[in-house]
BAKE-864991 format. One record per residue: residue in three letters; x, z, y of N, C-alpha, C in turn. Coordinates in steps of 0.2 Angstrom, whole numbers, plus 2048, in hexadecimal, padded with zeros to 3 digits. Atoms other than C-alpha are relative to their C-alpha. Example, Ala and Ser with C-alpha at 12.3 -4.5 7.8 and 13.67 -1.06 7.14 Angstrom:
2
ALA8048007FA83E8277EA804800806;SER7FC7FF7FA8448247FB7FC803805;
***
This chain:
406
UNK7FA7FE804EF42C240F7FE8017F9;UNK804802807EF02BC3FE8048047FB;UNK7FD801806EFE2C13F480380A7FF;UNK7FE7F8800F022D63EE806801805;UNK7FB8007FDF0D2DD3F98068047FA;UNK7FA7FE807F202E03F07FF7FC7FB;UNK800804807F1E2D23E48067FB805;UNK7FD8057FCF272C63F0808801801;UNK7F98017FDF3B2C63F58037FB800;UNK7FD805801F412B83FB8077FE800;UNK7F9801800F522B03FB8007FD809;UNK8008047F8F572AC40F8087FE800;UNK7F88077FDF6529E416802804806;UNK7FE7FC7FCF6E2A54227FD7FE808;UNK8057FB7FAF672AE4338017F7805;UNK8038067FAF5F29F442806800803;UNK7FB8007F9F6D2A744F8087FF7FC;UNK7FB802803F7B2A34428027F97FE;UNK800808803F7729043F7FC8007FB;UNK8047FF805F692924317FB7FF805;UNK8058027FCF5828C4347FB806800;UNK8047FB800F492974397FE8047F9;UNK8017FF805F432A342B7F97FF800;UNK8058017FEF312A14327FF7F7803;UNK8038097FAF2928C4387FC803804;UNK8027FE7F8F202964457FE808801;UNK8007FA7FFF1D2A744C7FD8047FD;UNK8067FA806F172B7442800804806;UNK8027FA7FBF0F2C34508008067FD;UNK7FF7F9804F0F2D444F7FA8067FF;UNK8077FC800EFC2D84537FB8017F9;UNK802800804EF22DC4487FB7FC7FD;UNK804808801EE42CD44A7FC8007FC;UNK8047FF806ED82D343E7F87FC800;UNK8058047FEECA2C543E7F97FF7FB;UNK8067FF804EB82C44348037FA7FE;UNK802802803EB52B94287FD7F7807;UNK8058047FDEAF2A64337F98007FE;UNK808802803E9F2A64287FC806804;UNK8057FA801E9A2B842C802801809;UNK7FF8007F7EA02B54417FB7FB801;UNK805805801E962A543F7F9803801;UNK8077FB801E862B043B7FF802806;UNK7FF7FB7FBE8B2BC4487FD7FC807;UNK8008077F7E8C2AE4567FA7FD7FF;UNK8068067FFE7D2A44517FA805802;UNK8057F9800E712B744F802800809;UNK7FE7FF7FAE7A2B74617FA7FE806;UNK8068097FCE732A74697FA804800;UNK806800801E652A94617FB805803;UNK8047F87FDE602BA4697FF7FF806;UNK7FE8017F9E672B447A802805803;UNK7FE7F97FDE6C2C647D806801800;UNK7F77FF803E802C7481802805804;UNK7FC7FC7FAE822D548D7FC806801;UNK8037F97FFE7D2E74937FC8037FC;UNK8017FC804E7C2F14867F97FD7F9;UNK803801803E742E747A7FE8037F9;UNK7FF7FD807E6F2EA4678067FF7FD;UNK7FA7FF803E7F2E6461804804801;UNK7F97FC7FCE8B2F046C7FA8097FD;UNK8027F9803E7B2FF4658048007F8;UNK7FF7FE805E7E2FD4558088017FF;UNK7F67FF801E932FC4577FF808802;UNK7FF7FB7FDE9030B4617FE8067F9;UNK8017F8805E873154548037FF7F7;UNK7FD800806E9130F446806803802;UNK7F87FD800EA131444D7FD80A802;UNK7FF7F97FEE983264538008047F7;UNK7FE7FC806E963274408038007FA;UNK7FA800801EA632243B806804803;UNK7FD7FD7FAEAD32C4488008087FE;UNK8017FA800EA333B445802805809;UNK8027FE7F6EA133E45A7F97FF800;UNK8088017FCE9133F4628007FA804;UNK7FF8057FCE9433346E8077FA800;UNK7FC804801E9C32146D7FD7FC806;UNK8008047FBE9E31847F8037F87FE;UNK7FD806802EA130547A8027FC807;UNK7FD8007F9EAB2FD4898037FA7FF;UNK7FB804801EB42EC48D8067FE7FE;UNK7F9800805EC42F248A802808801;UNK7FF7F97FFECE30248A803802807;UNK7FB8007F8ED830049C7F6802803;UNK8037FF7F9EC63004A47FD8077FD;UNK8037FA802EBF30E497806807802;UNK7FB7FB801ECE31B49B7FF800809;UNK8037FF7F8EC83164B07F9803802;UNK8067FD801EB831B4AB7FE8047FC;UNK7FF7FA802EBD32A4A3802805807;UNK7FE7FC7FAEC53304B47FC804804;UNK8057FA7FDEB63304BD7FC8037FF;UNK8077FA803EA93364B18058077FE;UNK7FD7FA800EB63454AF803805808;UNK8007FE7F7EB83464C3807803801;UNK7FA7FB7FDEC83484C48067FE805;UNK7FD8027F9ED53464D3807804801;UNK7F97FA802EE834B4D78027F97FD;UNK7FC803804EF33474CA7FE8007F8;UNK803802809EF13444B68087FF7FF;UNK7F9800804F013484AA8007FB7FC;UNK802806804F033394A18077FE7FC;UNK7FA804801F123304958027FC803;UNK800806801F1C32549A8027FB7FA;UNK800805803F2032048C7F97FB7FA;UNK806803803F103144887FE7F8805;UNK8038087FEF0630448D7FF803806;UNK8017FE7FAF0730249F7FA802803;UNK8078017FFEF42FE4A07FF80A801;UNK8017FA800EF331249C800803807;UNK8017FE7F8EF93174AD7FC7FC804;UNK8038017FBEF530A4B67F8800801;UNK8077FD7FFEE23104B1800806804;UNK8017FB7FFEE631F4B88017FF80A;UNK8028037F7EEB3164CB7FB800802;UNK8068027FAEDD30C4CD7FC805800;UNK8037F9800ED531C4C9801804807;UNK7FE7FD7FAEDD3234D98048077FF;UNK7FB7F9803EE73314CE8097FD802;UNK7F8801801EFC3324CF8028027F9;UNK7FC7FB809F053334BD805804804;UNK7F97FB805F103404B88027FF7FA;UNK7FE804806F1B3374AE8028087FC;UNK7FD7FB805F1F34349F8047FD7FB;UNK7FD802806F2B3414907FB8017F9;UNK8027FE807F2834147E8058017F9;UNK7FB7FD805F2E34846F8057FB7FB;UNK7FD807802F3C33C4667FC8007F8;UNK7FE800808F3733F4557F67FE7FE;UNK805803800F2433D4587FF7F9806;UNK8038047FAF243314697FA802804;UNK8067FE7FFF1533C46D803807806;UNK7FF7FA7FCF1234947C7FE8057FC;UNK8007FA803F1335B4787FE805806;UNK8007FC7FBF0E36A481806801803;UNK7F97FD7FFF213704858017FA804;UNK7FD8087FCF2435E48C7F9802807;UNK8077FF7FBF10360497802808804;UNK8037F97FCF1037349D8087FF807;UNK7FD7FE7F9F213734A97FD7F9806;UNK8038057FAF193624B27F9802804;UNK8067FD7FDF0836D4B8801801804;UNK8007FB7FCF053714C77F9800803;UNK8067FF7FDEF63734D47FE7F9801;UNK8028067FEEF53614D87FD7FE7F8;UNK802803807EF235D4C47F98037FD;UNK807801801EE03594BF7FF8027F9;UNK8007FF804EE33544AD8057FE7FC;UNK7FA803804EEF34F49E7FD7FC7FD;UNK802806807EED33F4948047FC7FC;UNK7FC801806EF733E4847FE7F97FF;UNK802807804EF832D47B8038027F9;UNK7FD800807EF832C4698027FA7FD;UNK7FD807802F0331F4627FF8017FA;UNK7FF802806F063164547FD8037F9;UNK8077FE808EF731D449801806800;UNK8007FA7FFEFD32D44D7FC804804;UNK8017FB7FDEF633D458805804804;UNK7FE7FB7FBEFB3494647FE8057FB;UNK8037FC804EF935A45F7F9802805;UNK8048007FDEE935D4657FD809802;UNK7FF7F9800EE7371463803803806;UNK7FF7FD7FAEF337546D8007FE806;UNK8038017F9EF136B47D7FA7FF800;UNK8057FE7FBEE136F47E802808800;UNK7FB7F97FEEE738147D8027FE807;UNK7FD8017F5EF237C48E7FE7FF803;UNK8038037F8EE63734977F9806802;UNK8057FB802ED8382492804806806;UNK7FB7FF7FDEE738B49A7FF800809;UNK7FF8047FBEEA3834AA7F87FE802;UNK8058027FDED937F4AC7FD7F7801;UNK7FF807802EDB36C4A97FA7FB7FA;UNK804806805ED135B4A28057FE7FC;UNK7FA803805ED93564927FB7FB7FB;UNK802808802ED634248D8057FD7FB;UNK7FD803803EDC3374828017FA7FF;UNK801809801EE23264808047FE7F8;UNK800802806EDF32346E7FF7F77FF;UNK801807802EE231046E8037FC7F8;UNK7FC802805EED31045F7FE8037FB;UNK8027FB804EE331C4567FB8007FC;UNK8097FF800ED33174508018007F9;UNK8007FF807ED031B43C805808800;UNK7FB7FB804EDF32943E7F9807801;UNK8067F9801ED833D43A806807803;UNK7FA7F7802EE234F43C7FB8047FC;UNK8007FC803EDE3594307F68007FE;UNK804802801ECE34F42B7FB800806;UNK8057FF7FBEC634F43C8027FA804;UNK7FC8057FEEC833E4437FE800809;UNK7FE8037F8ECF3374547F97FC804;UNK8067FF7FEEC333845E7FB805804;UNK8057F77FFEBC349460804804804;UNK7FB7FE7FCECA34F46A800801806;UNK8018017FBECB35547B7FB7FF803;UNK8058027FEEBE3514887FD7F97FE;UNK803805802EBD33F4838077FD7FE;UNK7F9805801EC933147A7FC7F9802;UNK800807800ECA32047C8047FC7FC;UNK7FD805804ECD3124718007F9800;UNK7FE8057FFED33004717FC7FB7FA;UNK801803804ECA2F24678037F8800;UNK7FD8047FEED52E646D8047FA7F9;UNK7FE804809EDA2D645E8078037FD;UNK7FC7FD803EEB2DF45D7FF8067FC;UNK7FF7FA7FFEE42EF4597FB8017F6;UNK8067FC806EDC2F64477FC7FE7FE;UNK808802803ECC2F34497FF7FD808;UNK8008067FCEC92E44547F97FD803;UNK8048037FEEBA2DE4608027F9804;UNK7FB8067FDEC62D1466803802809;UNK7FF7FB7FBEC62DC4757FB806801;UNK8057FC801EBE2EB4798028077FF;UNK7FD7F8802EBE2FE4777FA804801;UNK8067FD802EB330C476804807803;UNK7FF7FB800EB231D47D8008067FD;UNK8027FA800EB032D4767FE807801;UNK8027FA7FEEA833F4787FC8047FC;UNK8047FE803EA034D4737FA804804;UNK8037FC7FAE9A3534827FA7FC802;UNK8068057FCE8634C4888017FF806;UNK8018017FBE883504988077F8804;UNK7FB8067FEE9B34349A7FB7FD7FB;UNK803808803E9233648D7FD7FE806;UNK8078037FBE8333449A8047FF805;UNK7FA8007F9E913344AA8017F87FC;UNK7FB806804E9B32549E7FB7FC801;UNK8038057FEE8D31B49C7FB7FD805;UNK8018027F9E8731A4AF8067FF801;UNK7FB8037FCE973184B47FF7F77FE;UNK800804806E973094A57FB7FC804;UNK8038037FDE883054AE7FD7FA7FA;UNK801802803E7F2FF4A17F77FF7FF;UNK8077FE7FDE6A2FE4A87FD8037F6;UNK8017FE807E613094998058037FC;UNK7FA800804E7030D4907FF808800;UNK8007F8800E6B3224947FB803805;UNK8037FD7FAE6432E4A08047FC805;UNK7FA8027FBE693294B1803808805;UNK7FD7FB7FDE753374B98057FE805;UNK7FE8027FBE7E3374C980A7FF7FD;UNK7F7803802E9232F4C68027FE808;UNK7FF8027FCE9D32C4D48007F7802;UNK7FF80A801E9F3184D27FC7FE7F9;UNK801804804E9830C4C58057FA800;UNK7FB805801EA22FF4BE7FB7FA7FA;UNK802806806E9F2EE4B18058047FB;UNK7FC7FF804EA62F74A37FB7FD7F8;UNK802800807E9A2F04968017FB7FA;UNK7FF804804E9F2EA4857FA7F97FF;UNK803804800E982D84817FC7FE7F7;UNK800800807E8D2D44728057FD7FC;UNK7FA804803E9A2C846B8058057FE;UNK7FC7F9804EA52D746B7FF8037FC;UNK8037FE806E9B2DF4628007FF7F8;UNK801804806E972D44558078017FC;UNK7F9802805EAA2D24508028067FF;UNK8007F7801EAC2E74527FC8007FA;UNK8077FE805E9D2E94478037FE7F7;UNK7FD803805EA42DB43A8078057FD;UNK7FB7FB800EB72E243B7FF8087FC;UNK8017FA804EB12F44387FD8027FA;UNK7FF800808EAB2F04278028017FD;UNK7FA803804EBA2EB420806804805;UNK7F87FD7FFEC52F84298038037FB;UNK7FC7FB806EC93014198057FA7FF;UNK7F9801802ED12F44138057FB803;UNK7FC8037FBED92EE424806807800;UNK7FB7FB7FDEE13004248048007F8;UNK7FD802808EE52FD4108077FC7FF;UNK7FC805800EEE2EF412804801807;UNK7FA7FE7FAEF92F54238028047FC;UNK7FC7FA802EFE3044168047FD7FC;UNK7FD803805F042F84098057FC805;UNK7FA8047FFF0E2ED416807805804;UNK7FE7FA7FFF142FD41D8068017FB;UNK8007FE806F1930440D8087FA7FD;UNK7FB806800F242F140A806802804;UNK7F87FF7FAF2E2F441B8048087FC;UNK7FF7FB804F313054128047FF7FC;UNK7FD801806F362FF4038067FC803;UNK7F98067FFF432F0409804804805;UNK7FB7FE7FAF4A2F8419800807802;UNK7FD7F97FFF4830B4168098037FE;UNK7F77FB804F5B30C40F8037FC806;UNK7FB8047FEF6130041C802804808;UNK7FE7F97F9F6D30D4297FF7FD807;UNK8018027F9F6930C4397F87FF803;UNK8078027FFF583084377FC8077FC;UNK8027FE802F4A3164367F87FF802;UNK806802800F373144337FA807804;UNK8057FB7FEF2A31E43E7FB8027FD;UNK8037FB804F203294347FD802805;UNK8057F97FDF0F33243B8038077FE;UNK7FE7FB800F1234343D7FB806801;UNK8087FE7FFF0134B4427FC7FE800;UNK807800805EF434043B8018027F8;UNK8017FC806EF034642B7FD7F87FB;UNK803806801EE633242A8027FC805;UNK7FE8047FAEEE3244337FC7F87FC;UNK80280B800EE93104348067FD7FE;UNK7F8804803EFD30A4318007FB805;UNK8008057FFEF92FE43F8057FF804;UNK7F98017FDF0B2FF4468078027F9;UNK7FA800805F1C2FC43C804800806;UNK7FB7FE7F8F283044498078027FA;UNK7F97FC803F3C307443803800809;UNK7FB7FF7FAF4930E4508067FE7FD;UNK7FD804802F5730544E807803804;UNK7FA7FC7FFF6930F4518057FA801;UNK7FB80A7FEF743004598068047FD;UNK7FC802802F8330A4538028017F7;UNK8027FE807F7D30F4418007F67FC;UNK803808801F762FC4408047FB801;UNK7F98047FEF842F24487FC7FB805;UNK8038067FAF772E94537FA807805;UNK8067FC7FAF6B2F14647F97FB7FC;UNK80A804801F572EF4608017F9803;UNK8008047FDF592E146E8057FB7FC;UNK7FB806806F672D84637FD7FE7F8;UNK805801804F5B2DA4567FA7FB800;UNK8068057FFF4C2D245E8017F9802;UNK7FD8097FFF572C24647FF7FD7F7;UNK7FE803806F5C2C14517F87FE7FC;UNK805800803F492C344A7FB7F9804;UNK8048067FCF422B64598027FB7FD;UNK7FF80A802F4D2A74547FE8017F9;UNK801801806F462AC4437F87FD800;UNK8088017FFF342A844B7FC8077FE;UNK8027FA803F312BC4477FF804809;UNK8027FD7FCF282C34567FF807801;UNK7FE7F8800F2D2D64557FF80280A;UNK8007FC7F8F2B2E0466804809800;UNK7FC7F87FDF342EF4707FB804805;UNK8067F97FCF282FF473805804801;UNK8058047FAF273044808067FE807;UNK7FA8027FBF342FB48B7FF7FC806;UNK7FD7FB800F382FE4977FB806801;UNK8067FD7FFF2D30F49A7FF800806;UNK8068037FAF2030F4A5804804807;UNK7FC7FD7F9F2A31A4B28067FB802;UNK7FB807800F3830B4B37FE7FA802;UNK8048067FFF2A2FE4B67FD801807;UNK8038027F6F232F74C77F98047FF;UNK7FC7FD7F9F1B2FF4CF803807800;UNK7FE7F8802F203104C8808802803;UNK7F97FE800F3330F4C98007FF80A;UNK7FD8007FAF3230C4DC7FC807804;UNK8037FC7FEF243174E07FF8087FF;UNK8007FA803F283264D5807800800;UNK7F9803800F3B3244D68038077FD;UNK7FB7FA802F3F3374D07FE8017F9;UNK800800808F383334BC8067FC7FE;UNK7FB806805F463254BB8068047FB;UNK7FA7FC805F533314B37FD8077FD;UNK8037FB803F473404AE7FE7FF7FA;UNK802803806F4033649D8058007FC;UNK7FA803805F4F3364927FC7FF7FA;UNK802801808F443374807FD7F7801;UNK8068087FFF393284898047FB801;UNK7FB8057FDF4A31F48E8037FD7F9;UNK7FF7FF809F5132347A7FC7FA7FE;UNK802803803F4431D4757FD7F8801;UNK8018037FFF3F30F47E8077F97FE;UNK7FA804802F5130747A8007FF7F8;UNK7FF802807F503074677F98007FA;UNK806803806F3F3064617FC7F67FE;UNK802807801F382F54587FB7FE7FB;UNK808801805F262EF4538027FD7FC;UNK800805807F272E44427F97FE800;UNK807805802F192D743C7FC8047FD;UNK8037FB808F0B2E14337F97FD7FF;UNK8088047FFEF92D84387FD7FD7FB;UNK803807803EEF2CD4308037F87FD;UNK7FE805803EFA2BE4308058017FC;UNK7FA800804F092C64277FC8017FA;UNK7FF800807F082C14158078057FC;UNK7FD7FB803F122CC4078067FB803;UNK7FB8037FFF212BD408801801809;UNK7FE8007FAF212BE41B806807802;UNK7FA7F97FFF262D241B8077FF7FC;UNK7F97FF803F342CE40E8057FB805;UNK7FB8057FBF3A2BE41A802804808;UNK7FE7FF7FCF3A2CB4288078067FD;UNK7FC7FB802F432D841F8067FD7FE;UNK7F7805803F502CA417804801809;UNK7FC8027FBF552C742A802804802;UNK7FD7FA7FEF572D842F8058027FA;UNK7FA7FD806F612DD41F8057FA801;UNK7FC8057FDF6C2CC424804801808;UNK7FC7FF7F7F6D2D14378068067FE;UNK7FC7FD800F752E14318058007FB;UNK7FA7FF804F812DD4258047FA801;UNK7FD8047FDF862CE42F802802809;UNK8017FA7F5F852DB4418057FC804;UNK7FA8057FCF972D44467FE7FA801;UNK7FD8047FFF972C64457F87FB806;UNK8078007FAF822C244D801803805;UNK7FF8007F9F882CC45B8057FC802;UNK7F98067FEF992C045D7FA7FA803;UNK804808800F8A2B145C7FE802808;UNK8057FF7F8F7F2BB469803801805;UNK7FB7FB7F9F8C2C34758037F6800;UNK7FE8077FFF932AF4767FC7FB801;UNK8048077FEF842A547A7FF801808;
***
């Protein structure tokens, strides 16, 4: 993304679903895809080879580990294949059984770590203005079958984390984290991370900071770290201590390598998500109907999500009338988190009394919408996405005439 962000506004022809031609020749995604350098992966990959050492806990997956524990500022940094098996292998190094309070409104992979686990969710809602669980929403779902609660922090944001440990301190309860969206954010200079019994985070190529997949545990606790990496199963990797199961959770050095690379240069991977941020702000903060999700309790985020809720009758078009119109532009936008997880197989059959309990999760899952912000969107792409949106809505009529008639 070569060119200043805000220098650019282009002129656009009229919208794909109106008879005009794409605004995009091919798709702009919406992950974030942040990739090294070839020359300096090159290096990485050949120091690779050359070692011959790709797996169980090798030197590269140490030094990832002790660079992020001093980037982190945690004691403990479990590196792991991905975050779905790191948040299964939270379950059992926390021993816990019963039920787990959970969002639905989040990536399905979250609960379904919590099944194969052999837990039941308890779908909870979340608040409309953060998208985030809250005490108030966690304490009436308690009861004696509930082990522990596991907040998700979106879109670079946090949970408060004060208070639900407060309720679960309370109640007697494990309180976890699934930090996949959150790595770089801080509350009140203390970063994500340190929270809770343990977090977990996502290194996944959509995500911030990118091993192309991957994630990583954390903790402050010695005695969970050493539980974590037995389960992880990683020969060497700690003392040995008794865990109920072992698993293949362990990061590869290849992983590694691109992690290692990546977290260099995340300052100005989070610099530059604040400047393209900052853009959709500038062009489409006046435009009614559409409003920009703002962090609310981190105090330091990453910007690696551009979310607006989209008011179909403010706007003259549904988020979903919107995503039609930005696809035939070749504009890859997505709808968080649709439907939520209590609506999704196997949940909706097997849990069938959350389906109308969720209203904020329902809200919200109907009108929110990712935008481009990654690595490949250049300055000119955000204004080419913003033309089409400031185009759908002052054409609203007549784009739903096109859409409602195909």
């Amino acid at each position: 993304m070569s060119e200043p962000i805000g220098t650019i506004r282009s002129a656009h022809p009229p919208l794909a679903v109106l008879g005009g031609a794409p605004a995009l020749a091919k798709p702009l995604p919406v992950g974030q895809l942040h990739f090294p350098a070839w020359s300096a992966y090159e290096t990485a990959m050949r120091e690779l080879f050359e070692r011959q050492y790709y797996t169980n806990h090798g030197p590269l997956v140490q030094r990832f580990e002790a660079a992020l524990r001093e980037r982190l500022s945690v004691r403990h940094v479990v590196c792991v294949t991905n975050a779905t098996i790191g948040l299964m292998m939270a379950v059992d190094a926390l021993d816990l059984s019963g039920k787990v309070i959970v969002p639905a409104f989040t990536f399905i992979a979250t609960v379904q770590a919590m099944s194969w686990a052999g837990l039941e969710p308890v779908f909870c809602d979340v608040d409309l203005r953060t998208h985030l669980m809250t005490p108030e929403f966690v304490e009436p779902l308690i009861d004696a079958d509930v082990s522990a609660i596991l907040p998700v922090n979106l879109w670079g944001d946090a949970c408060p984390p004060a208070p639900l440990q407060t309720l679960a301190d309370r109640h007697g309860l494990q309180l976890f984290f699934d930090s996949a969206h959150a790595f770089g954010c801080e509350i009140d200079a203390r970063p994500v991370g340190n929270f809770g019994a343990l977090e977990v985070f996502s290194f996944h190529a959509t995500k911030v900071l990118s091993a192309t997949e991957g994630g990583c545990i954390c903790t402050n606790d010695d005695a969970l770290a050493a539980r974590l990496r037995n389960i992880r199963s990683s020969y060497g990797a700690g003392p040995l201590t008794a865990v109920p199961k072992t698993s293949n959770g362990r990061m590869s050095e290849a992983q590694a390598a691109i992690g290692l690379l990546n977290l260099e240069r995340l300052g100005a991977v989070v610099e530059r998500n604040r400047e393209v941020k900052d853009r959709y702000h500038e062009r489409l903060g006046q435009v009614t109907g559409l409003r920009l999700h703002l962090p609310r309790h981190a105090t330091r985020t990453n910007f690696q999500y551009v979310i607006f809720e989209v008011d179909e009758d403010a706007f003259g078009l549904s988020r979903d009338e919107l995503l039609e119109v930005l696809g035939s532009e070749n504009i890859v936008a997505r709808r968080y988190f649709y439907p939520g997880v209590h609506r999704s197989a196997p949940y909706r059959d097997e849990l069938p009394r959350y389906i109308d309990r969720l209203p904020n999760t329902d809200h919200l899952g109907r009108r929110l919408i990712q935008l481009p912000s990654g690595a490949p969107v250049s300055a000119a792409d955000v204004d080419r996405v913003c033309d089409c949106i400031e185009l759908a809505h002052a054409h609203a009529g007549e784009v739903r005439d096109r859409l409602s008639g195909r």
